[in-house]
PQR file of N, CA, C, O and H, with PARSE charges and radii, in Angstrom:
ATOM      1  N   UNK A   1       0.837  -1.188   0.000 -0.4000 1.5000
ATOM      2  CA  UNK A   1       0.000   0.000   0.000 -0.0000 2.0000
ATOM      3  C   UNK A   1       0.882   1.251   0.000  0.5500 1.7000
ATOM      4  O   UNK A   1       2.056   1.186   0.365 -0.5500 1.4000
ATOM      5  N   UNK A   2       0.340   2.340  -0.391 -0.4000 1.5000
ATOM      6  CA  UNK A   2       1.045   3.568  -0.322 -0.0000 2.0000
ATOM      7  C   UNK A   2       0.699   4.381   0.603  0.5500 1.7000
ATOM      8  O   UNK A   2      -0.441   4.465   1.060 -0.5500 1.4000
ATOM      9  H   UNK A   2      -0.614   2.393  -0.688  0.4000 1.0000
ATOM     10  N   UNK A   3       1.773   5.118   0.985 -0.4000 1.5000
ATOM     11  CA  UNK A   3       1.886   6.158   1.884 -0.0000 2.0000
ATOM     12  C   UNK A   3       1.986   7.368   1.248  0.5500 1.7000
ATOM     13  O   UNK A   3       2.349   7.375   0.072 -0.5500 1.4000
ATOM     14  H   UNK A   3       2.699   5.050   0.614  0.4000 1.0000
ATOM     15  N   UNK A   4       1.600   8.908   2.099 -0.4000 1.5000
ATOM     16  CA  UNK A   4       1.522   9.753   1.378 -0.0000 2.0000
ATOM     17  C   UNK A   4       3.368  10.496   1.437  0.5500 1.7000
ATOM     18  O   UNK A   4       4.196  10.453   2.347 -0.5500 1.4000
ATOM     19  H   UNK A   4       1.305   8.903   3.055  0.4000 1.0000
ATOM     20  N   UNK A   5       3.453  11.206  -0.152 -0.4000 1.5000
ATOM     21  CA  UNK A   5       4.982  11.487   0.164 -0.0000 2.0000
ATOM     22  C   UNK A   5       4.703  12.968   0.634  0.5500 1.7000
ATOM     23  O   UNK A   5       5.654  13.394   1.290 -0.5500 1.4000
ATOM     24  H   UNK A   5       2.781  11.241  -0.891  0.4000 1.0000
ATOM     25  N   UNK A   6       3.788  13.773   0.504 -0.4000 1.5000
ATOM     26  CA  UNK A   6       3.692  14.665   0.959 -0.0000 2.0000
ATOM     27  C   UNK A   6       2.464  15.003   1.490  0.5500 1.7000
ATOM     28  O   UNK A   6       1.522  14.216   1.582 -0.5500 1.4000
ATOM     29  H   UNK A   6       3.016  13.427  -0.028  0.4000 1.0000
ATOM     30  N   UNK A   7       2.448  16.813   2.040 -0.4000 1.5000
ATOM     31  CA  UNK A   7       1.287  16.835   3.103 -0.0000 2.0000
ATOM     32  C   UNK A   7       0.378  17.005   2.034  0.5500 1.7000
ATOM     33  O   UNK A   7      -0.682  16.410   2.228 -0.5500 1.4000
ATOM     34  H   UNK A   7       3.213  17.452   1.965  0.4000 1.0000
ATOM     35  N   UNK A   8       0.457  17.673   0.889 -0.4000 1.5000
ATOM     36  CA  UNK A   8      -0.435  17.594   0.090 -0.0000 2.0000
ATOM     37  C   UNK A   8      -1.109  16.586  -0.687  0.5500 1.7000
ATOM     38  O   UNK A   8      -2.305  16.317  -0.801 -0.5500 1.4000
ATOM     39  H   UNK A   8       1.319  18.156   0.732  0.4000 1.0000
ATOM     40  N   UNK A   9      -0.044  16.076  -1.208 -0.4000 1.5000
ATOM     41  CA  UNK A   9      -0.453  14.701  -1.273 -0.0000 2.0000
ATOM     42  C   UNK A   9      -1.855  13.908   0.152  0.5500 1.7000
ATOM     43  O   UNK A   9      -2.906  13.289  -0.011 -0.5500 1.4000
ATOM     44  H   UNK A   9       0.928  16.294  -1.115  0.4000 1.0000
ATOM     45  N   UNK A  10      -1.348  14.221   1.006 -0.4000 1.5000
ATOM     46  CA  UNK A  10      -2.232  13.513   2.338 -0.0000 2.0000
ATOM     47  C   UNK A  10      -3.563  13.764   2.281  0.5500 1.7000
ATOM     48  O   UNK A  10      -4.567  13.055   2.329 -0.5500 1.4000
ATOM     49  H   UNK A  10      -0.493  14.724   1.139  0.4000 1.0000
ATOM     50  N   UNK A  11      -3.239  15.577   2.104 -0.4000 1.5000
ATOM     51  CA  UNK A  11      -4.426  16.232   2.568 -0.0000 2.0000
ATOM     52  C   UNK A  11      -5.410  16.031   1.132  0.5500 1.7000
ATOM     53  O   UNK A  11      -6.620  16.129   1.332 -0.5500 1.4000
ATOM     54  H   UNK A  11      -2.423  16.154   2.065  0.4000 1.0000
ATOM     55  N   UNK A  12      -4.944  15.749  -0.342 -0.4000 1.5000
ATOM     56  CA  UNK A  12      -5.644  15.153  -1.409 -0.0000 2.0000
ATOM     57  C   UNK A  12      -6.809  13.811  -1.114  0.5500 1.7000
ATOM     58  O   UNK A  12      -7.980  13.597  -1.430 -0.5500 1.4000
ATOM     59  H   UNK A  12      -3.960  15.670  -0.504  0.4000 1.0000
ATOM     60  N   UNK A  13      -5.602  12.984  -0.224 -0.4000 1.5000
ATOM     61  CA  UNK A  13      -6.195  11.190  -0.047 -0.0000 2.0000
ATOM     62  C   UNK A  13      -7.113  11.659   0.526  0.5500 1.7000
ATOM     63  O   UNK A  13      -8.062  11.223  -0.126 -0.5500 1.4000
ATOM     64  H   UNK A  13      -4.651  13.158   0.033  0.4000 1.0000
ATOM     65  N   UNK A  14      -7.523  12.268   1.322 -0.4000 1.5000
ATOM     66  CA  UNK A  14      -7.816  12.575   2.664 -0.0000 2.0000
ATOM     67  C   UNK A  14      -9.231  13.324   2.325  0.5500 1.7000
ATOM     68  O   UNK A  14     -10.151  13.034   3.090 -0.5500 1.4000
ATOM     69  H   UNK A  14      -6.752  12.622   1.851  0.4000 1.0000
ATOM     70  N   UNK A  15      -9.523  14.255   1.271 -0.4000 1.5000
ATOM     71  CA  UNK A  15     -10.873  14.882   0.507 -0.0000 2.0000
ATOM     72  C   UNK A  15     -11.118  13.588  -0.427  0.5500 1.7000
ATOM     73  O   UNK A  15     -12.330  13.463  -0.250 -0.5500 1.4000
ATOM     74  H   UNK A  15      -8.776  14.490   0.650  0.4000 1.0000
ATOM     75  N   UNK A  16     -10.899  12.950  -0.964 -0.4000 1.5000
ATOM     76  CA  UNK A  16     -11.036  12.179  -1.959 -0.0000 2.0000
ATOM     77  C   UNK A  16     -12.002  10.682  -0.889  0.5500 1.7000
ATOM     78  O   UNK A  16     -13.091  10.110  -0.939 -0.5500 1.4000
ATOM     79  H   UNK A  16      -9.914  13.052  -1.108  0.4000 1.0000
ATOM     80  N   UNK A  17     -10.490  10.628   0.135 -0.4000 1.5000
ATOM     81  CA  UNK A  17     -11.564   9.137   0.649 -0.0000 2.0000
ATOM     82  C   UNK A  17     -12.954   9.665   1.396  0.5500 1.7000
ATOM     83  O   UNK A  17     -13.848   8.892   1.741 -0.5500 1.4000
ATOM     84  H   UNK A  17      -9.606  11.092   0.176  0.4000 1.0000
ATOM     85  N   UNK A  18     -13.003  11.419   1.631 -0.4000 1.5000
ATOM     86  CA  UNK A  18     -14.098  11.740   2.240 -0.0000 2.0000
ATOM     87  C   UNK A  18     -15.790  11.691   1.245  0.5500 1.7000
ATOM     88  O   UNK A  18     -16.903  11.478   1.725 -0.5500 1.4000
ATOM     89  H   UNK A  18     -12.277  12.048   1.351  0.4000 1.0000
ATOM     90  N   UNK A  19     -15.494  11.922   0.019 -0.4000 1.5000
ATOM     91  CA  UNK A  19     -15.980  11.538  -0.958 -0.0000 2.0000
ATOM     92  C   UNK A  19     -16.314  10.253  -0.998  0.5500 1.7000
ATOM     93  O   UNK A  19     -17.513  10.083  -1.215 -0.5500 1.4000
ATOM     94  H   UNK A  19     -14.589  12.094  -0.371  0.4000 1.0000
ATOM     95  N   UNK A  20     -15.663   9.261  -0.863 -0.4000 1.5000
ATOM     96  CA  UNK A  20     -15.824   7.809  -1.144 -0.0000 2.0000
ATOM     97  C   UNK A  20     -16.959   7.401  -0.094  0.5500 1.7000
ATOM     98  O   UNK A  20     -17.960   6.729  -0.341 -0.5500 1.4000
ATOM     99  H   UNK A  20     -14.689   9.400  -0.686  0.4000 1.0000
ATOM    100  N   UNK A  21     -16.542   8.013   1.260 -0.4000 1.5000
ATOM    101  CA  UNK A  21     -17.767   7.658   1.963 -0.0000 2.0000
ATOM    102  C   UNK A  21     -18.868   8.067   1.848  0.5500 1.7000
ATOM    103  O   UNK A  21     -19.847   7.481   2.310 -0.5500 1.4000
ATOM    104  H   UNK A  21     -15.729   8.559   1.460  0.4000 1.0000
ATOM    105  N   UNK A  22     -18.911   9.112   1.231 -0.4000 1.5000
ATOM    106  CA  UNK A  22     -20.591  10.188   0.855 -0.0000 2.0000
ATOM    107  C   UNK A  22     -20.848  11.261   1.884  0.5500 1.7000
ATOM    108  O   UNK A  22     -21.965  11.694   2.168 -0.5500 1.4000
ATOM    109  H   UNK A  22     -18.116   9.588   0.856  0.4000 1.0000
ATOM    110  N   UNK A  23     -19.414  11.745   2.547 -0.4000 1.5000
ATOM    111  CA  UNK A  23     -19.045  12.940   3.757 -0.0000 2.0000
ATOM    112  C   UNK A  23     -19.237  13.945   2.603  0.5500 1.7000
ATOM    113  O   UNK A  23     -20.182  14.721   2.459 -0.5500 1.4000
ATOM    114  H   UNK A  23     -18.506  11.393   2.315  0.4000 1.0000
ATOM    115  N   UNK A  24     -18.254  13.798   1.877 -0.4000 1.5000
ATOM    116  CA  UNK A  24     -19.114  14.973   1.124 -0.0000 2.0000
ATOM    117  C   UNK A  24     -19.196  15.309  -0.881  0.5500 1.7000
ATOM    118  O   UNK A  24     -18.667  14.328  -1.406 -0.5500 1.4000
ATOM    119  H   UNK A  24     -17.486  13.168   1.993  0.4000 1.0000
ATOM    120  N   UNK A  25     -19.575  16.124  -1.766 -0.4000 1.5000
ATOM    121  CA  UNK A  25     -19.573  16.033  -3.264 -0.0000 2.0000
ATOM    122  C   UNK A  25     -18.377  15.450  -4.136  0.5500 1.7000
ATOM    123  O   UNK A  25     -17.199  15.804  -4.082 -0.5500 1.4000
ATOM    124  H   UNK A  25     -20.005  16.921  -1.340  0.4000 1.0000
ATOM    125  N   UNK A  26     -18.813  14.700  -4.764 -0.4000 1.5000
ATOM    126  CA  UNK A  26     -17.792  14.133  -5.630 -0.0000 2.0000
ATOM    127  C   UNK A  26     -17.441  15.033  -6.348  0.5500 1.7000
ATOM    128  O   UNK A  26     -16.319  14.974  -6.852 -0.5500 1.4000
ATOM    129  H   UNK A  26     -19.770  14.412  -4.808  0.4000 1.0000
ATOM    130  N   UNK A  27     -18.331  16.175  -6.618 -0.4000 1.5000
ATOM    131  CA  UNK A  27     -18.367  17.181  -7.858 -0.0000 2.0000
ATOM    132  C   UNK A  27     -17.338  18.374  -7.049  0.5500 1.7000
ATOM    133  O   UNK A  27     -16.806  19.335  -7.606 -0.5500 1.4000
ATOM    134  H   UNK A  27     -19.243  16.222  -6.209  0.4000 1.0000
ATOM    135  N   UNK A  28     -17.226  17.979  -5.477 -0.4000 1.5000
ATOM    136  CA  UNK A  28     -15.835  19.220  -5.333 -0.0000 2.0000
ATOM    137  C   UNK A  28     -15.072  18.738  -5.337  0.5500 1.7000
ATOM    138  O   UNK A  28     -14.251  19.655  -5.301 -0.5500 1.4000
ATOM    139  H   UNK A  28     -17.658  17.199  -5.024  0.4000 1.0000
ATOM    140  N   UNK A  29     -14.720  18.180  -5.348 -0.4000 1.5000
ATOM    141  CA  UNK A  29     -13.160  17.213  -5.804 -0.0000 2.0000
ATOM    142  C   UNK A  29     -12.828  18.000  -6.921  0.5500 1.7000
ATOM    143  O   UNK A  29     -13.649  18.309  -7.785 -0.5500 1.4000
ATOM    144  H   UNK A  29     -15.387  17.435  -5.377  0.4000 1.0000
ATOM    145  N   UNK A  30     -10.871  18.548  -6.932 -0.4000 1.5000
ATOM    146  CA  UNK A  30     -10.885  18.845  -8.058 -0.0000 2.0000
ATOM    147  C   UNK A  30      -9.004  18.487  -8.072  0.5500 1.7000
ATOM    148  O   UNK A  30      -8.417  18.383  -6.995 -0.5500 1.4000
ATOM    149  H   UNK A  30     -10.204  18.297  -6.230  0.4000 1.0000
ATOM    150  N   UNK A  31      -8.284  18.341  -9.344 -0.4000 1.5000
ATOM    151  CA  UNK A  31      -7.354  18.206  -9.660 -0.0000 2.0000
ATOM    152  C   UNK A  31      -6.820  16.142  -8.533  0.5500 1.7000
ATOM    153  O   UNK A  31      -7.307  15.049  -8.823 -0.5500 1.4000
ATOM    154  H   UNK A  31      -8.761  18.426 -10.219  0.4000 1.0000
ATOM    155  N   UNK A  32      -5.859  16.397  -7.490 -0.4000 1.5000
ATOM    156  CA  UNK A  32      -5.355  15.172  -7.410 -0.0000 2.0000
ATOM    157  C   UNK A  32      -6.437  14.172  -6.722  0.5500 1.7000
ATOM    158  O   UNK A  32      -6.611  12.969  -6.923 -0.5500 1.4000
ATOM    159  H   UNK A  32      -5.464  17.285  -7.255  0.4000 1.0000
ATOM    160  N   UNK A  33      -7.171  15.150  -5.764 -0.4000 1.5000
ATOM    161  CA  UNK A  33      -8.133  14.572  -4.950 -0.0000 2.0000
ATOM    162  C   UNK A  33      -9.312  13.655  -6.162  0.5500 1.7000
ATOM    163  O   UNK A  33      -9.765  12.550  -5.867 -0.5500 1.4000
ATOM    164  H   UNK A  33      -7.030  16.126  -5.601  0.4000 1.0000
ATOM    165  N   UNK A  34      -9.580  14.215  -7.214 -0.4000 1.5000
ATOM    166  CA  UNK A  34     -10.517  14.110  -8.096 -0.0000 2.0000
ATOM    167  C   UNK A  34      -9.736  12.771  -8.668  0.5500 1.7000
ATOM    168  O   UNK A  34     -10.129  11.719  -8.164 -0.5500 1.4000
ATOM    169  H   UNK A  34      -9.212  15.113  -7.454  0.4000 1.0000
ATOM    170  N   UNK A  35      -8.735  12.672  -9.602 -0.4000 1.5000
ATOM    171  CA  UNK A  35      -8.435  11.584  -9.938 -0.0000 2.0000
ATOM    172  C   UNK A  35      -8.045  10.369  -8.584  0.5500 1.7000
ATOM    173  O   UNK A  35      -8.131   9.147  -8.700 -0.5500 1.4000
ATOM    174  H   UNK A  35      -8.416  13.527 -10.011  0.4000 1.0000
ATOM    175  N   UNK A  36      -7.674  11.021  -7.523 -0.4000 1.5000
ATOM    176  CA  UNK A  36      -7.406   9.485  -6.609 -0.0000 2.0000
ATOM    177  C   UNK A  36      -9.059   8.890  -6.304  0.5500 1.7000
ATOM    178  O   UNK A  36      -9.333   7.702  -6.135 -0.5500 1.4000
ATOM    179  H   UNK A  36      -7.604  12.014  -7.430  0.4000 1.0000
ATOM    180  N   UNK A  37      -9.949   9.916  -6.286 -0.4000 1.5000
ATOM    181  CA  UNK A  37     -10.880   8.963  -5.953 -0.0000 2.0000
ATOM    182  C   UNK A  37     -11.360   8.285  -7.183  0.5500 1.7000
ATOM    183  O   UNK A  37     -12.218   7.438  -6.935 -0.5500 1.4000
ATOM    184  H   UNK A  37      -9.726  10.881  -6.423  0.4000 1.0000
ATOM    185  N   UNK A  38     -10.998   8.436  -8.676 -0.4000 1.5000
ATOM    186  CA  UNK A  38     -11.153   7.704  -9.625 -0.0000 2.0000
ATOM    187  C   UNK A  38     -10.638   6.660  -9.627  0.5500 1.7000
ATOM    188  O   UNK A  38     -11.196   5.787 -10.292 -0.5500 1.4000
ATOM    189  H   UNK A  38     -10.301   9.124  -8.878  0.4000 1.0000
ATOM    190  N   UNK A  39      -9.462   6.337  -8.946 -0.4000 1.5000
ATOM    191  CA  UNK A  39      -8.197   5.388  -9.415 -0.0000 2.0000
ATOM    192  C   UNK A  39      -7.654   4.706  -8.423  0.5500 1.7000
ATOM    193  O   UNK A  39      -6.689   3.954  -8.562 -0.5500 1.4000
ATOM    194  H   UNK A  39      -9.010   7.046  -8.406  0.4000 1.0000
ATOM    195  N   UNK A  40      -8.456   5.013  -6.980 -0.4000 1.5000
ATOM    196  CA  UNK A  40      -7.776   4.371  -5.504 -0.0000 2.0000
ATOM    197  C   UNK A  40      -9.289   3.736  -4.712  0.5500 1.7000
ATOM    198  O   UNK A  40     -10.402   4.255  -4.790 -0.5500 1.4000
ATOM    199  H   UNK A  40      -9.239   5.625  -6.867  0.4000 1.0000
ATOM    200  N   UNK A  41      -8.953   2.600  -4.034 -0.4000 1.5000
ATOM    201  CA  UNK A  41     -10.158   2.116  -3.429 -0.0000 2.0000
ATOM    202  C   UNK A  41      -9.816   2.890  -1.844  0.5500 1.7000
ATOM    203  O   UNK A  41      -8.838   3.466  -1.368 -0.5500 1.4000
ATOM    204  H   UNK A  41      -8.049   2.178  -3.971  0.4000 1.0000
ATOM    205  N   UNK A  42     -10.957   2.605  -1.444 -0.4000 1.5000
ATOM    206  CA  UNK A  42     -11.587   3.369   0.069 -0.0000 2.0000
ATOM    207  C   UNK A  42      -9.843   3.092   0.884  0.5500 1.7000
ATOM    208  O   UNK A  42      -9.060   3.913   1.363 -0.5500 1.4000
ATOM    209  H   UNK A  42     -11.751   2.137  -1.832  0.4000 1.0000
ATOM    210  N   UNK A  43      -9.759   1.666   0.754 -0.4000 1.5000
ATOM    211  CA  UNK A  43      -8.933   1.370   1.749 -0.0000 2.0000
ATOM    212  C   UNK A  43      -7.620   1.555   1.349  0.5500 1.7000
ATOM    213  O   UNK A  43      -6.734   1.580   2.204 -0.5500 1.4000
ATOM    214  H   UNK A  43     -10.395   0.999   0.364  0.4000 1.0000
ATOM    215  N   UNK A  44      -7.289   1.729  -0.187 -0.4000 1.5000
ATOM    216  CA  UNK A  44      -5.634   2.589  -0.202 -0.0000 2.0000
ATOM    217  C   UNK A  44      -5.984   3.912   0.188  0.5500 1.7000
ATOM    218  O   UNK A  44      -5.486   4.028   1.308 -0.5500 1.4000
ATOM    219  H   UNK A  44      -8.009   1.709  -0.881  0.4000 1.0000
ATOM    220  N   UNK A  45      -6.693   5.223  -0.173 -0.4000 1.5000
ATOM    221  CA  UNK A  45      -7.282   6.323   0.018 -0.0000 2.0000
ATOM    222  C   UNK A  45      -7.005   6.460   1.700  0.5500 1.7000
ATOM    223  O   UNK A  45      -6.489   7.417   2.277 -0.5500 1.4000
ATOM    224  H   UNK A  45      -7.096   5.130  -1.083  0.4000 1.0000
ATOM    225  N   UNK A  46      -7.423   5.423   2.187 -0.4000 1.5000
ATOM    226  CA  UNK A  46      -7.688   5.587   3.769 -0.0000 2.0000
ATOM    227  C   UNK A  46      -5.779   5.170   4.516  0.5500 1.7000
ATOM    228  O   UNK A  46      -5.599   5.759   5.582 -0.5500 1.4000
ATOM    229  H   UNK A  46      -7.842   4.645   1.718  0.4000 1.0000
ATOM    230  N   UNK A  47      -4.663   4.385   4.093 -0.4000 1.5000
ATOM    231  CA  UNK A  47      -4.323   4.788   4.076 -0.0000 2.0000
ATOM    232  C   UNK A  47      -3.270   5.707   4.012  0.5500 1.7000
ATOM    233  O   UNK A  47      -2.505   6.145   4.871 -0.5500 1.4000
ATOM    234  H   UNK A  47      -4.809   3.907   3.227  0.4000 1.0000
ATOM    235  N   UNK A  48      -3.385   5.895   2.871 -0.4000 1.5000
ATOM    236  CA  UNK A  48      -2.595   7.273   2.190 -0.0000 2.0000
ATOM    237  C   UNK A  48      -2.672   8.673   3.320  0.5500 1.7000
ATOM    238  O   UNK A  48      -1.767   9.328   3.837 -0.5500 1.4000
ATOM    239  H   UNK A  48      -4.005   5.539   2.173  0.4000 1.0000
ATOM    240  N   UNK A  49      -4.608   8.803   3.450 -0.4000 1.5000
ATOM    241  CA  UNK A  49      -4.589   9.866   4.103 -0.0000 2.0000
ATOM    242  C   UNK A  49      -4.598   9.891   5.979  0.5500 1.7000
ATOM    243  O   UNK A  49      -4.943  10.819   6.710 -0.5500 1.4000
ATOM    244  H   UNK A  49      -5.343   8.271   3.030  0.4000 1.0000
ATOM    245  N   UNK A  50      -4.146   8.678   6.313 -0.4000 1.5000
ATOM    246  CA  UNK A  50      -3.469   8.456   7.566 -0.0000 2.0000
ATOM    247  C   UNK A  50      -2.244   8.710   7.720  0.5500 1.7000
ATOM    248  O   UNK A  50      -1.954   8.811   8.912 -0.5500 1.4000
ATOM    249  H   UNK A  50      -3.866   7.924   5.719  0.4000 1.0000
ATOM    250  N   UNK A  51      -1.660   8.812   7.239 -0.4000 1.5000
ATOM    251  CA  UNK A  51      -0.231   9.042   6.717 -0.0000 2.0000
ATOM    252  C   UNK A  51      -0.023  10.321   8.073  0.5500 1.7000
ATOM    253  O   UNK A  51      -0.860  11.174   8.370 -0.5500 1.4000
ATOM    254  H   UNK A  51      -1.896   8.731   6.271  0.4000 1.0000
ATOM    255  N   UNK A  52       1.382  10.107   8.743 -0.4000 1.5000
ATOM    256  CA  UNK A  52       1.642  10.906   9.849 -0.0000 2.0000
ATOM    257  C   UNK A  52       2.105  12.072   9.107  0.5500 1.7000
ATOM    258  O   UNK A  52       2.724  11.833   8.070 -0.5500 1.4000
ATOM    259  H   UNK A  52       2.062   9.414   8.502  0.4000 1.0000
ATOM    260  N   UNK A  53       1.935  13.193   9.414 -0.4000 1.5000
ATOM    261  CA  UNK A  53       2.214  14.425   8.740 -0.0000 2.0000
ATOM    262  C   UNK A  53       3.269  15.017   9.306  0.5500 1.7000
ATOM    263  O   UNK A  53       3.603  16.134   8.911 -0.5500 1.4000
ATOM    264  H   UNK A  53       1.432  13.387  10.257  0.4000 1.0000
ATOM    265  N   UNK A  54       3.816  14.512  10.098 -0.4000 1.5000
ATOM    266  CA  UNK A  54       4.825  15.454  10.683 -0.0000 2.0000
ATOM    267  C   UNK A  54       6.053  15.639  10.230  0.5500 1.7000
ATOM    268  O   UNK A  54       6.664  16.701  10.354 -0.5500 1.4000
ATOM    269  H   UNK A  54       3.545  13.605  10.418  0.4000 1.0000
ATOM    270  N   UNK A  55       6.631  14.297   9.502 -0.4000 1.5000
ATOM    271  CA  UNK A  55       7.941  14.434   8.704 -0.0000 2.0000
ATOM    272  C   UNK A  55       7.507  14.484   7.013  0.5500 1.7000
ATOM    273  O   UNK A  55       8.290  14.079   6.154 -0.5500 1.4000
ATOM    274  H   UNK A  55       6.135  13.434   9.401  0.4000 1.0000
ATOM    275  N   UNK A  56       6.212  15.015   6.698 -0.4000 1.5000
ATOM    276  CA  UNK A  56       6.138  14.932   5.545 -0.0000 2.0000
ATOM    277  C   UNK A  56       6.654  16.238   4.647  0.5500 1.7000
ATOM    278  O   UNK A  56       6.022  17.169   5.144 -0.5500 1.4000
ATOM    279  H   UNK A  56       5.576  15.344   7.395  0.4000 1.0000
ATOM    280  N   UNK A  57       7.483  16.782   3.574 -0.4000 1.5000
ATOM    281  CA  UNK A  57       7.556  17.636   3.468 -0.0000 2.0000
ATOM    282  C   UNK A  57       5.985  18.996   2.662  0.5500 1.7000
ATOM    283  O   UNK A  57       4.839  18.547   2.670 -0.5500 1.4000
ATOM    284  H   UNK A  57       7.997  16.025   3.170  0.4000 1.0000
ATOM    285  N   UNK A  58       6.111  19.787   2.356 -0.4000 1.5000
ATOM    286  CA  UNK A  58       4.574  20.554   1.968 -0.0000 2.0000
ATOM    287  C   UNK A  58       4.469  19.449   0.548  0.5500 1.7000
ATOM    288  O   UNK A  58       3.504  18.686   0.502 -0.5500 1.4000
ATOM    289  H   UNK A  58       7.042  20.152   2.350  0.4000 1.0000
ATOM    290  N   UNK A  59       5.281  19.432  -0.328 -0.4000 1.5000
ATOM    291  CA  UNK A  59       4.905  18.989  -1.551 -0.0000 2.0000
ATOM    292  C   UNK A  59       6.180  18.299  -1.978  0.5500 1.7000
ATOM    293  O   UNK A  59       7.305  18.750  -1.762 -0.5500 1.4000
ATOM    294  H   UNK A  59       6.065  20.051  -0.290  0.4000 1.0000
ATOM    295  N   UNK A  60       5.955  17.357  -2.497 -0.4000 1.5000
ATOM    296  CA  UNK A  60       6.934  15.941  -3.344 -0.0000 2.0000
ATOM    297  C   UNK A  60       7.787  16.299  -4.056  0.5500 1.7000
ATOM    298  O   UNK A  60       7.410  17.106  -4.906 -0.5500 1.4000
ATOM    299  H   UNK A  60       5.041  16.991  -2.673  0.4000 1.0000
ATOM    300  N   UNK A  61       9.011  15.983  -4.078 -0.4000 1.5000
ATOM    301  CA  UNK A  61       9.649  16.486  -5.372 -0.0000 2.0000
ATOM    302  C   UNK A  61       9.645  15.281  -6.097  0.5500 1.7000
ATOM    303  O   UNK A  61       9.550  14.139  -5.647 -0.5500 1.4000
ATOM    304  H   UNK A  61       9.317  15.327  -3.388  0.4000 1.0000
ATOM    305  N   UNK A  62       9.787  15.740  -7.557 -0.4000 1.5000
ATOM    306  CA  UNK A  62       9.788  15.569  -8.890 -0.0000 2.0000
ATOM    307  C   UNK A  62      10.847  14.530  -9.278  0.5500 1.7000
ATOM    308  O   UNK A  62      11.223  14.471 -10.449 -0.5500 1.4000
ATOM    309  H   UNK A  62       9.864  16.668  -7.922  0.4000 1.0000
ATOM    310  N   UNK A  63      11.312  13.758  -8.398 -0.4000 1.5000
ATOM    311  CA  UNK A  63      12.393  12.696  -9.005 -0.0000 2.0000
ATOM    312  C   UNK A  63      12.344  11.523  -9.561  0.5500 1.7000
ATOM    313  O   UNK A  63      13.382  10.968  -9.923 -0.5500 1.4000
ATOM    314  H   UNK A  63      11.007  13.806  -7.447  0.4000 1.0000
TER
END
């Protein structure tokens, strides 16, 4: 399973699996949040956006 590499990344899983449960519009989902809930089940989504945030950096680099 995957972990999130960043907080954004997290905080994406994290609107997306809220969606999955019906917390809240699929239709606000937009950009990463929008495709993970296309392309990730409840329980990678869930967790991705468990993922401890404290050593995560703001955003992933590109390598």
């Amino acid at each position: 399973m995957a972990k999130a590499k960043s907080k954004a990344q997290q905080k994406a899983a994290g609107a997306a699996l809220s969606a999955k449960r019906g917390e809240t519009k699929v239709g606000d989902l937009q950009g990463a949040s929008k495709q993970m809930y296309d392309s990730m089940s409840e329980e990678e989504l869930d967790e991705m956006a468990s993922t401890d945030r404290s050593d995560l950096p703001e955003t992933a680099d590109d390598d």
